[in-house]
N, C-alpha and C positions, 0 to 999 in steps of 0.2 A: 569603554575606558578612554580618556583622555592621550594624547601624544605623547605626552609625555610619558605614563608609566606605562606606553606599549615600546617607547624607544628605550625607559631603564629594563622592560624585558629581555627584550631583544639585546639588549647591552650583556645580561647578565648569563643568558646563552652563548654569545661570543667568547665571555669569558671563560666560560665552562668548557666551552671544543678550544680556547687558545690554549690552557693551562696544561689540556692533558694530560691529566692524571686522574682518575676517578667519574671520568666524564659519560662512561659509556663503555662497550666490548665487554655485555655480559660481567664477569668479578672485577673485572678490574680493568686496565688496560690491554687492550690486544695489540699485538704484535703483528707481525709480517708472518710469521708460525704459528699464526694462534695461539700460541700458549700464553695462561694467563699470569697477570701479576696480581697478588691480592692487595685490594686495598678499596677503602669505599667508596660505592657509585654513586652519584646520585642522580643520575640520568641515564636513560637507555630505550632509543626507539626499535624496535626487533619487527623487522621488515620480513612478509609471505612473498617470494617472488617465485614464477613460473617464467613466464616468457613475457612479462610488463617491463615497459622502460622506466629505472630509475633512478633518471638523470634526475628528475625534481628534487631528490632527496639528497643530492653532493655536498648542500648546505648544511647538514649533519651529519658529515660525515665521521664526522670523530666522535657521535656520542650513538650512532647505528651501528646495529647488526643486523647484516643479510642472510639469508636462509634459503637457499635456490633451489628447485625440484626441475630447474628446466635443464639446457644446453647451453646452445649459444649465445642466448641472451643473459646467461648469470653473468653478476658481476664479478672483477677480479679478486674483490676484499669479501666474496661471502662465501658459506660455509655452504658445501652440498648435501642435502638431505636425499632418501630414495623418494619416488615420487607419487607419495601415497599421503589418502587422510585431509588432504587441500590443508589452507591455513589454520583447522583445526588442531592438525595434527605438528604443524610450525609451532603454534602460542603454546600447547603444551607440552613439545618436546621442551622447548626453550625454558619453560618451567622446571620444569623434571630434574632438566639435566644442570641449570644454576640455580636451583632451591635453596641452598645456605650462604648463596654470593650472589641473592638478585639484588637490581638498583632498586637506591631509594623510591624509586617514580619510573615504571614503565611503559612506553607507550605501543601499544600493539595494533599492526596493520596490514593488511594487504600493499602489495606492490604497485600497483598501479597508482597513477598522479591525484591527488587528495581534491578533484573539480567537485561541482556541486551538483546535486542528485544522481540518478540514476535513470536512463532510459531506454537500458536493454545491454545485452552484449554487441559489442560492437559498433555501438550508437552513441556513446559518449557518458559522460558524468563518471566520478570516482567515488561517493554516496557520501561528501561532506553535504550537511544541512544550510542552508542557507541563514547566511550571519555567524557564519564559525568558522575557523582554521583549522589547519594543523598546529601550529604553532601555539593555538587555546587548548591543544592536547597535551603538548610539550610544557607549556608553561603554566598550566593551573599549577600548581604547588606554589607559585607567584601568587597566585589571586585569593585562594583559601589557604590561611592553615592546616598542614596536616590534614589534606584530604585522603580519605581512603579510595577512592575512584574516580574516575568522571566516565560517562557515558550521555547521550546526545540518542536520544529515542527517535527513532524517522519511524517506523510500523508497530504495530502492534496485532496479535494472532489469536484469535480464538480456536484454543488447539483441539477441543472436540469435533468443529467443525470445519477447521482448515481456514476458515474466511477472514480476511485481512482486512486493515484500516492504514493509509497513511496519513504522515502529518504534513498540514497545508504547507508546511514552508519548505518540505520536499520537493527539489523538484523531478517530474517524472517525463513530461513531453515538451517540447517547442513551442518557444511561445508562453507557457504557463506564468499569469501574471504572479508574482512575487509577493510576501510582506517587506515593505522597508523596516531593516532592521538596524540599530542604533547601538544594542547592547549585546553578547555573549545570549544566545539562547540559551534556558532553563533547561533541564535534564529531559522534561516532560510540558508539552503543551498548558499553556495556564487559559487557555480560550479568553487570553483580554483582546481587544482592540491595539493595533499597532499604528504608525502614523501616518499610512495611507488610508486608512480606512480597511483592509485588509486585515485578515487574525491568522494568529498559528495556533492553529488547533487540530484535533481530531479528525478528518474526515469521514464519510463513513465508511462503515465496513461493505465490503462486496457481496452483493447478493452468492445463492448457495449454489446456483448453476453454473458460475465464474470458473471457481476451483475445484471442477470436476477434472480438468485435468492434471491439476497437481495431486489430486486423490491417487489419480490411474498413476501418474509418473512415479512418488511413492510405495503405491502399493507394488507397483513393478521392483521399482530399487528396493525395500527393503523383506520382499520378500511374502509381504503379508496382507489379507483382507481390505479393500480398501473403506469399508467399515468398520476396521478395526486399526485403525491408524492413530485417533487420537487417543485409544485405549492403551496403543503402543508406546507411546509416548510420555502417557503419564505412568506407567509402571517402568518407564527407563527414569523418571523424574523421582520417583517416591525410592526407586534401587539405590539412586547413586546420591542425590541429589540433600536427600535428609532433610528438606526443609518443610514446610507449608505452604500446602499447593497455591499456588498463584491465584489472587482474586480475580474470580468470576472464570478462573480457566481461560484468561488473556496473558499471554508472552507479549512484554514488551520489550525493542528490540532495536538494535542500530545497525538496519542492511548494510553489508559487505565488513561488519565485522570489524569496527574501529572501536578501539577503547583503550584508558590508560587505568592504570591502578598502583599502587603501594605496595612494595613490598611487605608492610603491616597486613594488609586488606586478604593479599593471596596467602600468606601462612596461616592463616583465619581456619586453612582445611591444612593435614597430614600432607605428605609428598606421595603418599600411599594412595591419594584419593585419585591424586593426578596423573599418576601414574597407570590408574586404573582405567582412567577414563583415553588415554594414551593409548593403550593396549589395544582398547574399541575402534578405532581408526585406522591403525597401523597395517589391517590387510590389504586395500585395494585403495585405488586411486582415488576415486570419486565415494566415500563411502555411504551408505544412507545414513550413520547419524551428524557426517558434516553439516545438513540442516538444521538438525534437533538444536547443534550445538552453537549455531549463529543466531537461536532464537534465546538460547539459555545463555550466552555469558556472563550476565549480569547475577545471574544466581551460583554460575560456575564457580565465576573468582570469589572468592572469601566465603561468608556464613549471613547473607543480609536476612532478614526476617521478616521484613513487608517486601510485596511490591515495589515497581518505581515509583508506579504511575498508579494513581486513583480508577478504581473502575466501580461504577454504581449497581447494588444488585439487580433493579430494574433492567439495566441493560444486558446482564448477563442473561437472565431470568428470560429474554426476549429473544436473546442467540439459542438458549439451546431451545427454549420453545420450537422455533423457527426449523432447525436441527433435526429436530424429532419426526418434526412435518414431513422435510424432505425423505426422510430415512424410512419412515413410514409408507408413505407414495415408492420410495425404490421397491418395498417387499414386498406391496402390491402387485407391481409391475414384474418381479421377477415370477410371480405366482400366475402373470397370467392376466390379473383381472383390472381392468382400465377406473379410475377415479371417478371418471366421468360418466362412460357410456356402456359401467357395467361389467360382465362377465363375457373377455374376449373367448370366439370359439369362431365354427365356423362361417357362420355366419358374417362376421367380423370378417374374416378373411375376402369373401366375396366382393364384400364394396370397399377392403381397403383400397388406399392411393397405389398404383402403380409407380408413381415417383418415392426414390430413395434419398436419403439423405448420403452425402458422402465428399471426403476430400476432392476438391478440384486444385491441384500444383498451378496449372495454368491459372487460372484464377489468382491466387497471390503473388506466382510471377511479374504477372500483367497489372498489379497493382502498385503503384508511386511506393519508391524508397524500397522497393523490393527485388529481383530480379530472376534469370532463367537456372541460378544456383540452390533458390531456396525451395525445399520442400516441407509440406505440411508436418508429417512425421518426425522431419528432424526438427520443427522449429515451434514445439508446445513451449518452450521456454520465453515467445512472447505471446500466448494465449491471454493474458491481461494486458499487458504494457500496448500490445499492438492490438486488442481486442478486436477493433469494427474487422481490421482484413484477414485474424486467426481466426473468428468464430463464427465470421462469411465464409468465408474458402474452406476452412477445414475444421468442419463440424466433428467430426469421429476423432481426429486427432487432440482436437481441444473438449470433445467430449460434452461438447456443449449444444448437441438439438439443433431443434430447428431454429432459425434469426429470421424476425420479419425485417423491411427496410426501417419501418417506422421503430422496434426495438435496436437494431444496428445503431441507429441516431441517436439511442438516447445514452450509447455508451459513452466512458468517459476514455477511455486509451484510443491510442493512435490509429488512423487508416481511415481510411472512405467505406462509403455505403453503396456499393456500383448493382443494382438491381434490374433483370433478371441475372442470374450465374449459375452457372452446371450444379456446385454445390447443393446448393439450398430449392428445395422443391419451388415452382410457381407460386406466386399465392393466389389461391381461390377470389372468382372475380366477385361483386357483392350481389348474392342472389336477389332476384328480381322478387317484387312482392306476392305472395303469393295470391293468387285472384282471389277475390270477396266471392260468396254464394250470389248465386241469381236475387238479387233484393226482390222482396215485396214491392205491392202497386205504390204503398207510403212510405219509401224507407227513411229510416233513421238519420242523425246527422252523422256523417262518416266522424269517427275518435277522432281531435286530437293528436300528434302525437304526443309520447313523453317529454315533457320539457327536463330542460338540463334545471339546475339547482335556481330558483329563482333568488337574483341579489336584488340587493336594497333599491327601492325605485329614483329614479331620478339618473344612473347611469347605465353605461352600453362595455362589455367588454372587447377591449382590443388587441390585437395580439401583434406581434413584431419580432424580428430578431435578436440574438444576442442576449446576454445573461445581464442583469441588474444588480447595481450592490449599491456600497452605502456611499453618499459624496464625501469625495476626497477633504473637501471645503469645510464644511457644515459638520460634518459625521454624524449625518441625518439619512434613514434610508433601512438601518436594520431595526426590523420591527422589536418592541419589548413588550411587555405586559405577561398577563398569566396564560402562557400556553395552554396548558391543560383544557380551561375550560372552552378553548376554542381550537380544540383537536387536532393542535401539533404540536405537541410533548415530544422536546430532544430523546428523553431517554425511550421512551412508549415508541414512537415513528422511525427511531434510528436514525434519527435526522444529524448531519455531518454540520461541522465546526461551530456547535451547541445555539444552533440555529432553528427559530419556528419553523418545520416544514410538515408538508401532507404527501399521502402513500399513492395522490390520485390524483388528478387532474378535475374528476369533477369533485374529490372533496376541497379543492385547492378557492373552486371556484365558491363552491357551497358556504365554505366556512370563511373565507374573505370576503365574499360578495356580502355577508351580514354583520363583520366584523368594521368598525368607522375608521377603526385607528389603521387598518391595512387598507392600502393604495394598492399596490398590483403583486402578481409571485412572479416567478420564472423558474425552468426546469424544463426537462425532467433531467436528474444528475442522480445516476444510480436509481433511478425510477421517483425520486424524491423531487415534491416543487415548494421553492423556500419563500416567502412570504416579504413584503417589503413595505414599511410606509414613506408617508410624502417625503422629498429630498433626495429620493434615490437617482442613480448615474447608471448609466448603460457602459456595462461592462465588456469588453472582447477576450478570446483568449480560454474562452469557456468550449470551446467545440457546439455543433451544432446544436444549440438550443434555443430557446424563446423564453419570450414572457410577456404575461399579460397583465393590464392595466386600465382600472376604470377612468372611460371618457366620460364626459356630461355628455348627455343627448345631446345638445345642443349645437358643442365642439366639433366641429368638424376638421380642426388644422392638422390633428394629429396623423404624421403617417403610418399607415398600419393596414394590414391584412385581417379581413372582415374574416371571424369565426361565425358559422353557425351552429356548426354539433363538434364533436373531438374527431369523429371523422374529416376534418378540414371540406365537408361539402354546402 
């Protein structure tokens, strides 16, 4: 929007906290006693406070209500709740208890200061999306008529199997290059081109051995099977919920629980619904379905009947495939009998590894941005965000196996790859070849080895650092054409922000090396390497990654690091 109708906003907000009457405090006007006056709202932001400063918000003060479960850090104008249920149990008491005097327009939020993304507790970001306010919360009823909601999608979850996707323009670590954005983001990712060359779109989803700990942390807190988590969840979804399950069994969703709606939008359901859903929270502090319920608000407030967000059967069709894989491989293993090498027994025991896998504290300690406070156990809650140093050091507690260096690097979350560490067993050194027979008096020509995918003749591939994208200049760089017939299909691959990408390294090389219109890829990003033609710009900001790029035999200028096999020998 233009200066102008952002200062007649802003104009007509002032007005609204000058006038004082109707502007906010829940029915009506609040007082110094809270008690109310009746008369209509048409505004009201209803603030979750614990122990978060907020001073940010003194600029609405006349059209907020506070709500505090903490101490000393409540404010003196909010209302004390006991200290249960998190902000779930805030937005629908608040519900509940002004059902036939809410404001026209409410906007509902956690306490803490409205900064941009997210990157852990205690680490910064307040989970606004990049290219939005607060104030785009506040004053949509400005911009659309008679809207029934606004919601701003940052995640989205595939609730069968836990496995998440953010969206690019999230931000999540330091550093992370940004889209320039110009306008109000869209509800949901449109995967266009924005004016850096950068898109807000999809990313991909995380592979299934990520959220092995949020399985366990779940099945801990609620009690139940951690196989039977997403079964749990859809039968609290079809109890209470009354709608049509979510396409593809993806929740789409606005981490830490911002959103505004209508007083039209939330009568949509009984008081009876709300109330019900109230009761679910209201025992303990930390409940397990305050999760469920920061993935469902969008379905919570009112009666909507699609989705937000588009999800393709293709992709669905490819998570729970994937899904079944893994859960298939657990009951193997809980039976006993190995994928690979068979029916474990004794045998099996005799030459296993005498190294264990297991938390090392000292090891995340000693690792940057860390220190001698934090342990494994208490600190699965950055088993993704901090992935390289939770799922090096504390394998058991993030439940996630063994990490070679070279998998450690290809994560996308924060921390270093510091190899050897007590954690993680040694890696086996590369066995030597094993001797050939005694040859005959003629022998044969020795094989060969296997060659890697041979490309199109006439170039050499080279490898280098740093991730490639499209020029900022030109907005030349991301490849187009018909993926499909050249084997990286966004929906087929899982390929993130609706980008050509491969599941491999040698099919990256395979299927580029023969394709004209692709120039080089880079990756691997959640084990995916994305594709690029001529025009492309070496990007930073991507965490340790590469990418490779056909030279002419000839070329010699280019700097780069000679590949021979994916083993880098």
């Amino acid at each position: 929007v233009g200066a102008k109708e952002a200062r007649h906003w802003r104009a007509y907000v002032m007005y609204l906290r000058d006038r004082g009457e109707g502007v906010g405090g829940g029915a009506g006007v609040k007082g110094e006693n809270h008690e109310w006056q009746e008369s209509e709202v048409e505004l009201e932001i209803v603030l979750a406070q614990y122990e978060e400063d907020i001073a940010w918000s003194e600029t609405y003060a006349r059209v907020r209500t506070i709500y505090c479960k903490g101490d000393a850090a409540c404010a003196k104008d909010s209302l004390r709740l006991p200290n249960v249920g998190r902000e779930a149990h805030t937005f629908l008491h608040h519900i509940v208890t002004n059902y036939d005097r809410l404001a026209n327009w409410t906007v509902f939020s956690q306490g803490g200061e409205p900064k941009q993304g997210y990157q852990g507790h205690g680490r910064g970001g307040g989970h606004m999306l990049n290219g939005a306010t607060f104030d785009d919360y506040v004053l949509y009823p400005r911009r659309i008529e008679n809207p029934e909601a606004f919601f701003l999608m940052t995640s989205k979850i595939h609730l069968p199997s836990l496995r998440h996707a953010l969206r690019t323009s999230f931000r999540v670590r330091e550093g992370q290059v940004m889209p320039h954005m110009t306008a109000l983001p869209p509800m949901c990712p449109k995967h266009t081109n924005v004016e850096n060359g950068l898109k807000d779109a999809w990313g991909p989803f995380t592979d299934a051995s990520s959220v092995a700990w949020l399985r366990r942390f779940l099945s801990g807190k609620c009690g139940i099977a951690e196989d039977a988590i997403g079964d749990g969840m859809l039968f609290l979804f079809e109890r209470y919920m009354e709608l049509p399950y979510p396409e593809g069994g993806i929740f789409h969703f606005a981490q830490g629980a911002r959103f505004a709606a209508s007083a039209e939008r939330i009568r949509q359901r009984p008081v009876s619904f709300y109330k019900a859903l109230l009761d679910l929270v209201s025992g303990e502090s930390d409940p397990c379905l305050g999760y469920f319920f920061e993935w469902a608000w969008y379905y919570i407030i009112g009666r909507p009947e699609t989705s937000p967000c588009s999800m393709t059967e293709a992709a669905s069709a490819r998570l729970v495939a994937e899904e079944e894989t893994v859960m298939a491989a657990r009951a193997l293993s809980d039976r006993g009998i190995s994928g690979e090498a068979g029916i474990s027994g004794e045998a099996d025991e005799e030459t296993a590894e005498t190294c264990e896998l297991k938390d090392d504290d000292v090891c995340l300690q000693q690792s940057p941005d860390w220190g001698s406070t934090y342990k494994c156990e208490a600190s699965t809650q950055w088993c993704v965000s901090w992935a390289k140093d939770m799922q090096r050091c504390c394998p058991d507690s993030c439940e996630t196996g063994a990490l070679t260096e070279e998998q450690c690097n290809s994560l996308i979350g924060y921390g270093t790859c510091v190899y050897p560490n007590d954690a993680q067993c040694a890696e086996a050194p590369t066995p030597a070849p094993t001797p050939a027979p005694t040859p005959i008096p003629t022998p044969a020509p020795s094989p060969a080895p296997t060659p890697e995918p041979t490309p199109a003749a006439g170039f050499n591939w080279v490898k280098a650092e740093e991730a490639i994208g499209c020029s900022e200049t030109s907005g030349t760089g991301c490849i187009s054409g018909d993926f499909a017939s050249h084997g990286c299909d966004v929906e087929e691959n899982g390929c993130g922000w609706g980008q050509c990408c491969w599941s491999s390294l040698a099919e990256a090389k395979s299927y580029c090396g023969a394709w004209d219109l692709c120039d080089a890829f880079w990756g691997p990003v959640e084990g995916k390497y994305y594709a690029r033609q001529s025009g492309w710009t070496v990007k930073t900001g991507y965490g340790e990654v590469w990418h490779w790029a056909k030279v002419e035999e000839a070329d010699n200028s280019y700097s780069y690091i000679p590949e021979y096999n994916d083993s880098g020998q």
